[in-house]
C-alpha positions as YAML, in Angstrom:
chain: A
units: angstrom
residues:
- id: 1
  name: UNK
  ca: [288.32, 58.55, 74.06]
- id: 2
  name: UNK
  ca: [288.48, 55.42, 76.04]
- id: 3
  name: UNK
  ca: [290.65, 53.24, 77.50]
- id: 4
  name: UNK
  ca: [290.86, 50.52, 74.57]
- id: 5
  name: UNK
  ca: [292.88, 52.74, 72.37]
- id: 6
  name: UNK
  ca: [294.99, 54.28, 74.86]
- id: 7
  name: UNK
  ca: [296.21, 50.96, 76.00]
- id: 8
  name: UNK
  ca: [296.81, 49.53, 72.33]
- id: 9
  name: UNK
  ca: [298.81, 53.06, 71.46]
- id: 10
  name: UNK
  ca: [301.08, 51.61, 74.85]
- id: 11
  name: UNK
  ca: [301.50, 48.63, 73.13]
- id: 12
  name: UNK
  ca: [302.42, 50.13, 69.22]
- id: 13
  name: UNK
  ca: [304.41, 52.34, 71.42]
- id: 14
  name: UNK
  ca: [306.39, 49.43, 73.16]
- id: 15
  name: UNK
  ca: [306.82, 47.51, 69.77]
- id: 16
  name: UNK
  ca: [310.59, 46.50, 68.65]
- id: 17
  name: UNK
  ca: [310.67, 48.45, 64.96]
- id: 18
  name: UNK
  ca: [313.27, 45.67, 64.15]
- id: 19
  name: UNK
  ca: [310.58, 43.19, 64.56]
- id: 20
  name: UNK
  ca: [307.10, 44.44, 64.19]
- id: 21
  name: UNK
  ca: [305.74, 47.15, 61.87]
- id: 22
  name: UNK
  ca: [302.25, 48.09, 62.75]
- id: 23
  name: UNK
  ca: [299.19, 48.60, 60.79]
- id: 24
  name: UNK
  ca: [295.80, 49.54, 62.53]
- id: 25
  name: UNK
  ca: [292.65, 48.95, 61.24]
- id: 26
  name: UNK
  ca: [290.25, 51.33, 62.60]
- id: 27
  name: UNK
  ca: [286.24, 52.48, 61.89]
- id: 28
  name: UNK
  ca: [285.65, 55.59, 59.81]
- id: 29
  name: UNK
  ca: [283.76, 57.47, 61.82]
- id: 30
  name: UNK
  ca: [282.90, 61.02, 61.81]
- id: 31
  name: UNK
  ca: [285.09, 61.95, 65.39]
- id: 32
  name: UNK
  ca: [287.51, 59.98, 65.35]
- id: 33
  name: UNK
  ca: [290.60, 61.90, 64.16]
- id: 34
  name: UNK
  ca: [292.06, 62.01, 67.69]
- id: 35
  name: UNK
  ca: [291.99, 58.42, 67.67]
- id: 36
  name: UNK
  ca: [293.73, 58.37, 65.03]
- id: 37
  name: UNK
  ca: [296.50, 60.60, 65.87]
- id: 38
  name: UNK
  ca: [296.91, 58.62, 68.89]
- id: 39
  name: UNK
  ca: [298.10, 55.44, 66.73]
- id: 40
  name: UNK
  ca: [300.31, 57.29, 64.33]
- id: 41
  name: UNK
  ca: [301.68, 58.86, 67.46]
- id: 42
  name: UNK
  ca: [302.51, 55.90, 68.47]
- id: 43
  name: UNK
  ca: [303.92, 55.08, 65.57]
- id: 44
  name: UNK
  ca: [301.09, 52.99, 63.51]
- id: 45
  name: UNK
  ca: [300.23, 52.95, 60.07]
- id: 46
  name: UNK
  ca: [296.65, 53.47, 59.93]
- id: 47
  name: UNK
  ca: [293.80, 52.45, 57.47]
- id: 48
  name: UNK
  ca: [289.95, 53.57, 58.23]
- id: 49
  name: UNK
  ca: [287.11, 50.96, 57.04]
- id: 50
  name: UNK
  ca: [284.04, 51.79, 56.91]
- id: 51
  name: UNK
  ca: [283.11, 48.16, 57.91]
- id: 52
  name: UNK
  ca: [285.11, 48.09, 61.40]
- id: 53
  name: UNK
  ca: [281.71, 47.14, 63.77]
- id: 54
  name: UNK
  ca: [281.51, 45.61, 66.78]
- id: 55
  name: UNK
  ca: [279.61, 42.64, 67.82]
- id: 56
  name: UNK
  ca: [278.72, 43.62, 71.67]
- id: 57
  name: UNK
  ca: [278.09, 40.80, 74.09]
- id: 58
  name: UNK
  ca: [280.53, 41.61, 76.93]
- id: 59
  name: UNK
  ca: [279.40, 43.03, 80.52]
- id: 60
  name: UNK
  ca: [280.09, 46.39, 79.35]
- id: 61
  name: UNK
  ca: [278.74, 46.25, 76.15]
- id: 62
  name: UNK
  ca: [275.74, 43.68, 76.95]
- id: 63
  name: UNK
  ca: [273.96, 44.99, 73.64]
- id: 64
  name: UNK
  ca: [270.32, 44.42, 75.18]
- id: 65
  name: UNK
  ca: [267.85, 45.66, 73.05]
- id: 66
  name: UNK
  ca: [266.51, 44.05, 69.95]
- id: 67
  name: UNK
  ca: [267.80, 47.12, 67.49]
- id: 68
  name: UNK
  ca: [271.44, 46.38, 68.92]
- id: 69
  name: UNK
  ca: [271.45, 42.81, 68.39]
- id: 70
  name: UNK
  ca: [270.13, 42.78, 64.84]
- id: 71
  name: UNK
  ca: [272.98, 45.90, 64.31]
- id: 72
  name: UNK
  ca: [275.34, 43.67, 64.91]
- id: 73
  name: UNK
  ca: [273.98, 40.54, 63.51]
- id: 74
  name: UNK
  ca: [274.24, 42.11, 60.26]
- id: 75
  name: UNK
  ca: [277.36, 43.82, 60.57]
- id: 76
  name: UNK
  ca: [279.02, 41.12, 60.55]
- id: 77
  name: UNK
  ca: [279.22, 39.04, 57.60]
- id: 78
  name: UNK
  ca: [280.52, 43.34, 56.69]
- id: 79
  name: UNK
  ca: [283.22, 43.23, 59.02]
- id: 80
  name: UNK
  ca: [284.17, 39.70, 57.96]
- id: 81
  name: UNK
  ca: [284.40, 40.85, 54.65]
- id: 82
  name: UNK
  ca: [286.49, 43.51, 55.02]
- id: 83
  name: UNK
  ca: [289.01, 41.80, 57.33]
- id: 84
  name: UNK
  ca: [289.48, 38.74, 54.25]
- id: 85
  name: UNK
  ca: [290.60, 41.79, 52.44]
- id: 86
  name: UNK
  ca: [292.57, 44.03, 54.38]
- id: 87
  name: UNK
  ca: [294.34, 40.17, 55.52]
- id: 88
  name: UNK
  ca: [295.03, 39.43, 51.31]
- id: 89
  name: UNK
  ca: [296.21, 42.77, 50.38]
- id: 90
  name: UNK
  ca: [298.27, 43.47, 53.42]
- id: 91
  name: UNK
  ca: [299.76, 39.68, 54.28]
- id: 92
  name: UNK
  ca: [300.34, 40.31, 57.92]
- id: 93
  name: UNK
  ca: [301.96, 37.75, 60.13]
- id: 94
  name: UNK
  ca: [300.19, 37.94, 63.07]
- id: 95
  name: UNK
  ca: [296.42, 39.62, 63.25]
- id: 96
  name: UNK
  ca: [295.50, 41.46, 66.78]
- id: 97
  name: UNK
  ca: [291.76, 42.20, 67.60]
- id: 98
  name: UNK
  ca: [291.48, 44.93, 70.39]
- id: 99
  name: UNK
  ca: [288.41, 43.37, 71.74]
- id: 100
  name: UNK
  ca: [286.20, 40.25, 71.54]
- id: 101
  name: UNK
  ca: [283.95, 42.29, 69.92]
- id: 102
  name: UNK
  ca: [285.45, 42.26, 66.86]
- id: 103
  name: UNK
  ca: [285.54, 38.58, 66.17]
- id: 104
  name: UNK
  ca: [284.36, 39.08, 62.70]
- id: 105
  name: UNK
  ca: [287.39, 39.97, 61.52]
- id: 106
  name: UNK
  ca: [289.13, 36.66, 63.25]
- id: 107
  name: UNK
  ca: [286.89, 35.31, 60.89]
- id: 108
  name: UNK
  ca: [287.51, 36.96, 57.60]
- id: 109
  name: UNK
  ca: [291.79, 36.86, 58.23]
- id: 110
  name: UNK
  ca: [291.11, 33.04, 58.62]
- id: 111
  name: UNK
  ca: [289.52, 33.21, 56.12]
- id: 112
  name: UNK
  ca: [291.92, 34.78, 53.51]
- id: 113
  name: UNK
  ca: [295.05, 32.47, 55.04]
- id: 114
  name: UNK
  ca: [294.45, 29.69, 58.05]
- id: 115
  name: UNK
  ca: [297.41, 29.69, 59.37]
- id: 116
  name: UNK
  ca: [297.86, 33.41, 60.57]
- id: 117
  name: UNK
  ca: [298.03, 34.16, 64.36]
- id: 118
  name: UNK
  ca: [294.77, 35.47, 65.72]
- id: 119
  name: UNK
  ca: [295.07, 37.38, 69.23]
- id: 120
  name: UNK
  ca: [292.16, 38.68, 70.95]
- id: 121
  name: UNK
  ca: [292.54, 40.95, 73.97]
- id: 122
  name: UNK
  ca: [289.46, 40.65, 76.23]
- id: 123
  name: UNK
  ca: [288.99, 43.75, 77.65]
- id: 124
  name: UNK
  ca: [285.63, 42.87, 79.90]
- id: 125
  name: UNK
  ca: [284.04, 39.61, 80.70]
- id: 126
  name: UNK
  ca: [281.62, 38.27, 77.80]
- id: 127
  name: UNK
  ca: [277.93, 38.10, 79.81]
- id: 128
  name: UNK
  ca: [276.76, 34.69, 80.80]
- id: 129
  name: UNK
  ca: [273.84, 34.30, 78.88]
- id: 130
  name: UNK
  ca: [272.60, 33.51, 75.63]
- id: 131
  name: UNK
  ca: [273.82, 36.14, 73.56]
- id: 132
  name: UNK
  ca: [276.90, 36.48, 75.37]
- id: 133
  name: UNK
  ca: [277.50, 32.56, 74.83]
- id: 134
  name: UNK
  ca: [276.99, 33.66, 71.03]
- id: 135
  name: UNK
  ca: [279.96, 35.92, 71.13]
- id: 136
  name: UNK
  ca: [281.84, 33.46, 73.10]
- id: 137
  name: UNK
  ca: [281.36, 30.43, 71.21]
- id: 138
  name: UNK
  ca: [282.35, 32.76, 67.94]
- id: 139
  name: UNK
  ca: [285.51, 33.72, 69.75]
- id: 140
  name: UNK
  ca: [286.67, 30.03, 70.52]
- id: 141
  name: UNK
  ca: [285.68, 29.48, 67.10]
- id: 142
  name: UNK
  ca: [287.73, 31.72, 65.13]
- id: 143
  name: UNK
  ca: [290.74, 33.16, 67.68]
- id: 144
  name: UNK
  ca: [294.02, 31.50, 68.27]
- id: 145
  name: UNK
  ca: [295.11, 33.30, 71.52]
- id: 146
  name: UNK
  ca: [293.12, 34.98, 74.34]
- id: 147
  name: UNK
  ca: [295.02, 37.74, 76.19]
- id: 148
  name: UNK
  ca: [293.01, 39.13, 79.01]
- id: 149
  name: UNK
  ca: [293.37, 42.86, 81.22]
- id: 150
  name: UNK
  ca: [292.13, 40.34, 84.07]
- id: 151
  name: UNK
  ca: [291.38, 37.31, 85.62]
- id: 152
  name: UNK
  ca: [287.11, 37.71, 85.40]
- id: 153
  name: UNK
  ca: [287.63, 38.46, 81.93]
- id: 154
  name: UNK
  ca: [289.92, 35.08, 80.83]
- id: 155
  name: UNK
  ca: [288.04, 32.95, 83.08]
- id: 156
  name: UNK
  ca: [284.59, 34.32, 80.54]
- id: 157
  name: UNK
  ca: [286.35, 32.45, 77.86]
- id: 158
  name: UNK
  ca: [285.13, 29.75, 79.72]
- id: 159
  name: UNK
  ca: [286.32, 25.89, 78.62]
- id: 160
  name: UNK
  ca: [288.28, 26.36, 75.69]
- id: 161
  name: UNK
  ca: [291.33, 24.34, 73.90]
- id: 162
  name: UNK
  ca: [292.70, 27.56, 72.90]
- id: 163
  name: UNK
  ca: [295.19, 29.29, 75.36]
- id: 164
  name: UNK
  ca: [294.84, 32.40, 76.93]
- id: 165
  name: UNK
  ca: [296.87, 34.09, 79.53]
- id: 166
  name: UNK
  ca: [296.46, 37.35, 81.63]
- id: 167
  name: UNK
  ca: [298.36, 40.61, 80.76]
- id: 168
  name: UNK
  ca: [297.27, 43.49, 83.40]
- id: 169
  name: UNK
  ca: [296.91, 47.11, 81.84]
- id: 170
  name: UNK
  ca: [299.94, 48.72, 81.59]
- id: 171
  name: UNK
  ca: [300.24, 52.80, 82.39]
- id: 172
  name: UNK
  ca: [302.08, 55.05, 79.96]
- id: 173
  name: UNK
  ca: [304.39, 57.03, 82.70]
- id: 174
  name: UNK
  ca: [304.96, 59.98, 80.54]
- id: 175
  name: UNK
  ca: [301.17, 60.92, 80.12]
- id: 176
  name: UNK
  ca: [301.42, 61.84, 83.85]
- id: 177
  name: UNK
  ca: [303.34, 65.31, 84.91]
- id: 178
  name: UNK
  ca: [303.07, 67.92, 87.34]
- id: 179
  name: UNK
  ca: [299.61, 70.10, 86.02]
- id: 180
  name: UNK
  ca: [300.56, 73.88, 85.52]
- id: 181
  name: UNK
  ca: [297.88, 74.83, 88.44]
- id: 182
  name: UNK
  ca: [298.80, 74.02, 91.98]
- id: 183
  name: UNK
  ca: [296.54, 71.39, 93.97]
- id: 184
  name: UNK
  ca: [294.74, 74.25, 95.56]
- id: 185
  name: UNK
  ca: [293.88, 76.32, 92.48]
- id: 186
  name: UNK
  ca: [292.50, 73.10, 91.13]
- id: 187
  name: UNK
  ca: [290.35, 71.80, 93.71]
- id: 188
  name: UNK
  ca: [289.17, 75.71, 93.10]
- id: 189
  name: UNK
  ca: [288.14, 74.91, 89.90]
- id: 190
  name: UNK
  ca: [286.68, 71.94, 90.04]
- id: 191
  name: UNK
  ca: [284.23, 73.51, 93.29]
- id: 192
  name: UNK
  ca: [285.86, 71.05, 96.14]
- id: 193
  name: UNK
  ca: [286.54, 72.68, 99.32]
- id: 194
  name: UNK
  ca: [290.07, 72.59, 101.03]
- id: 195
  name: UNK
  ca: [288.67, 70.64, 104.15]
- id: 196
  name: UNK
  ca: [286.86, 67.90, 101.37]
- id: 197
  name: UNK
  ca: [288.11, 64.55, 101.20]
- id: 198
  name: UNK
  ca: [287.53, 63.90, 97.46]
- id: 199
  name: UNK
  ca: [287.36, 60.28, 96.24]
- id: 200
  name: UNK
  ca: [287.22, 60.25, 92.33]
- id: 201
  name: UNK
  ca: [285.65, 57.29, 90.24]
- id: 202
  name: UNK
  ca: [287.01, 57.49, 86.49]
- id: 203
  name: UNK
  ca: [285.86, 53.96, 85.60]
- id: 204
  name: UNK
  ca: [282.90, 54.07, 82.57]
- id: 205
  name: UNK
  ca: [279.58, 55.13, 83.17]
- id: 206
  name: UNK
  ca: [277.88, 51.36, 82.86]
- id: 207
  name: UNK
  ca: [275.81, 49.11, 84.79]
- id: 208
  name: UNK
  ca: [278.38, 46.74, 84.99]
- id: 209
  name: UNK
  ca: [280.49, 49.56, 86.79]
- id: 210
  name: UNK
  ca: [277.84, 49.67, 89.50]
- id: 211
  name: UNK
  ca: [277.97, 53.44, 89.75]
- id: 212
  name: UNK
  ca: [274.19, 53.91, 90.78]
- id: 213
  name: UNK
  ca: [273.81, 51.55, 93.41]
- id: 214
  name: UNK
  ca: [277.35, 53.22, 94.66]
- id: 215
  name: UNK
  ca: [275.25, 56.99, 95.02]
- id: 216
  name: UNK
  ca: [272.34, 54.99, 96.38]
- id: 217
  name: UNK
  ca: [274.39, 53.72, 98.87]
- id: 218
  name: UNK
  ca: [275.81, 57.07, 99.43]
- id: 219
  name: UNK
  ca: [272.87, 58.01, 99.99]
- id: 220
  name: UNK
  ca: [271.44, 56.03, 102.23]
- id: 221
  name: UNK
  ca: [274.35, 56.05, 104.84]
- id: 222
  name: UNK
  ca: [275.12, 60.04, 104.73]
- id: 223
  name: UNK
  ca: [274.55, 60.59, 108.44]
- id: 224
  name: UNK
  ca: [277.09, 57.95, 108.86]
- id: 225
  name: UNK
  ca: [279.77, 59.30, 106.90]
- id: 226
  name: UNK
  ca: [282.10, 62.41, 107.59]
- id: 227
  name: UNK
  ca: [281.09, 65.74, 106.91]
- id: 228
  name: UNK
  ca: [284.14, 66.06, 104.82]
- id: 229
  name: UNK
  ca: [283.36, 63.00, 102.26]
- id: 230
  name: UNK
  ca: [282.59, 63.81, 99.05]
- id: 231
  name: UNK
  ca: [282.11, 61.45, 95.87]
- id: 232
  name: UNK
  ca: [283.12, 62.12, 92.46]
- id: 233
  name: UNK
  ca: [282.01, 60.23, 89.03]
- id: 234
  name: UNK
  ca: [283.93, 61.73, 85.94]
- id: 235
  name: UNK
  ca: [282.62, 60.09, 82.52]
- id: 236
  name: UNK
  ca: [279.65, 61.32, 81.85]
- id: 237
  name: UNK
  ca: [278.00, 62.62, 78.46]
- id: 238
  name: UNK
  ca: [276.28, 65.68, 77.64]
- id: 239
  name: UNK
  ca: [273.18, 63.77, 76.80]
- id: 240
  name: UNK
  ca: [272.81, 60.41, 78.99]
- id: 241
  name: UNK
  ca: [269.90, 57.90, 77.94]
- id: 242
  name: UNK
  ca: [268.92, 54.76, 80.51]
- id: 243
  name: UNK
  ca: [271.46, 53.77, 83.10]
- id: 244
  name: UNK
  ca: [273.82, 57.00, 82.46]
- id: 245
  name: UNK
  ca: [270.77, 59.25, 83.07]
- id: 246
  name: UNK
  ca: [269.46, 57.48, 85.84]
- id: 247
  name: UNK
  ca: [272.85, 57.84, 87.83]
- id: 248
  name: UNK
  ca: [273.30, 61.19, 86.70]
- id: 249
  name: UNK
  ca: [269.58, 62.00, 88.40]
- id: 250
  name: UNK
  ca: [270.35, 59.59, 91.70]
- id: 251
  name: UNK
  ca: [273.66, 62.01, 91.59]
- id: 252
  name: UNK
  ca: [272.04, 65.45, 91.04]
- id: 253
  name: UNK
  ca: [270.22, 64.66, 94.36]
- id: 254
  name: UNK
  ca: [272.91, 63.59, 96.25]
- id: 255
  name: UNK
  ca: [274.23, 66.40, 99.21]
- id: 256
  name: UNK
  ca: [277.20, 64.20, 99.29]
- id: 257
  name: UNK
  ca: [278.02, 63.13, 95.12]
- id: 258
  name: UNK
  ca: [278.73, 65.10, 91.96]
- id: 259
  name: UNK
  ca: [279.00, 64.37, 88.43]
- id: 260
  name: UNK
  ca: [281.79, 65.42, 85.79]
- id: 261
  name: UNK
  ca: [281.84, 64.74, 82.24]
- id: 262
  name: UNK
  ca: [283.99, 62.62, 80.42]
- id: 263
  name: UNK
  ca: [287.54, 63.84, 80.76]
- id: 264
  name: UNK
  ca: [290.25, 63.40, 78.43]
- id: 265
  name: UNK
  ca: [293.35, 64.91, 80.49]
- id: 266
  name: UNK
  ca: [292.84, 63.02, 84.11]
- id: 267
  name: UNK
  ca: [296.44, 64.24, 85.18]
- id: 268
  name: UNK
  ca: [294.47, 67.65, 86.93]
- id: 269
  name: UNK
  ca: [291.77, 65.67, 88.03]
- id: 270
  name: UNK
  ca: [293.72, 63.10, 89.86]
- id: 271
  name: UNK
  ca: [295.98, 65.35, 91.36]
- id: 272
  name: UNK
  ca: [293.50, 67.14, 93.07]
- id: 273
  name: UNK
  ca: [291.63, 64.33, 94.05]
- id: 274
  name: UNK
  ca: [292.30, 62.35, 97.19]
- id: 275
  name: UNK
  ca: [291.32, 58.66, 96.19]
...
């Protein structure tokens, strides 16, 4: 599970019940039951549609390849369909996209009544190029409010009459605790030495994350570094294609870097870590 639905179960979470009662829309997908439970944990409503789909086009996301783009060319008009619905039958007052990704559905609740409230988070800058200015132009288009995790990401809006501001990711305090195992028994586990000076990178395994030219790096300036250093990248998948398997391999030969899979409990991961 990312970090996308983690930080919008904050925000349910965080919602005055006297004034908001909160319905997610979310794909049906075969997995995503934990997802789920994470909303109505927070306190959600939720409704699964089959039609949820994204339309990629951020640095993250960059959807590159011919297959992807035509994916979510005609997804779409789908998405947009089922968003004029879910906005008629459910007659919300204000509609909330988690990501500029999902634009289509701006489209379809404007659809089924004008004057409702669209909000877009931007969760990662939209790519400068002509796809990207696709997605962008689509998101002026059709969104009422921009509300950015960062200043990279608001300022890919670019020139736009509609406002946006910047609201930084928030941390849920009571997912962290002291881990049953001690710091010791952990660092155990996880194969790090008691004189190793771990430094831990949880951020997603993408080229916009830079995580391969990091190892190369690495790599290239071991003799300079202390014995003690090592590096560790936590995200990966049991079966990485392109960039994800190309790190993984520049990692696997590394002396000094070493590769964990995607983690859904970080609290024993970042104790025993040291940055």
């Amino acid at each position: 599970m990312g970090g996308a639905p983690k930080s919008l179960a904050l925000l349910i979470k965080s919602l005055d019940r006297k004034e908001f009662s909160p319905i997610v829309a979310m794909p049906l997908r075969p997995g995503n039951s934990g997802v789920r439970q994470l909303f109505e944990d927070a306190g959600a409503e939720v409704i699964e549609e089959r039609d949820i789909r994204p339309f990629h086009g951020s640095t993250v996301a960059p959807c590159k390849d011919v297959k992807s783009r035509i994916h979510a060319t005609l997804s779409f008009p789908l998405l947009v369909r089922c968003a004029r619905k879910l906005v008629r039958d459910i007659r919300p007052d204000i509609v909330h996209l988690n990501s500029t990704c999902m634009v289509a559905a701006a489209k379809g609740a404007h659809d089924a009544d004008p004057s409702i409230p669209v909000i877009a988070h931007v969760r990662e800058p939209i790519l400068h190029n002509w796809w990207g200015n696709i997605l962008r132009n689509l998101n002026k288009k059709h969104v009422d409010y921009f509300v950015a995790i960062d200043k990279a990401g608001l300022d890919s809006i670019g020139a736009s009459a509609t406002p946006g501001s910047v609201v930084y990711n928030s941390v849920d305090s009571s997912l962290f605790r002291t881990p049953d195992e001690g710091v010791a028994e952990l660092r155990r586990k996880f194969g790090w030495g008691d004189g190793d000076v771990i430094f831990l990178s949880l951020s997603r395994i993408a080229e916009s994350n830079g995580i391969l030219p990091f190892v190369q790096a690495v790599n290239s300036l071991e003799a300079n570094l202390p014995e003690c250093a090592r590096f560790v990248f936590a995200g990966f998948r049991k079966n990485e294609e392109g960039y994800g398997k190309a790190a993984l391999e520049a990692i696997n030969a590394s002396r000094r870097c070493s590769a964990m899979l995607f983690i859904d409990d970080i609290v024993p991961v970042l104790t025993a870590s040291d940055v």
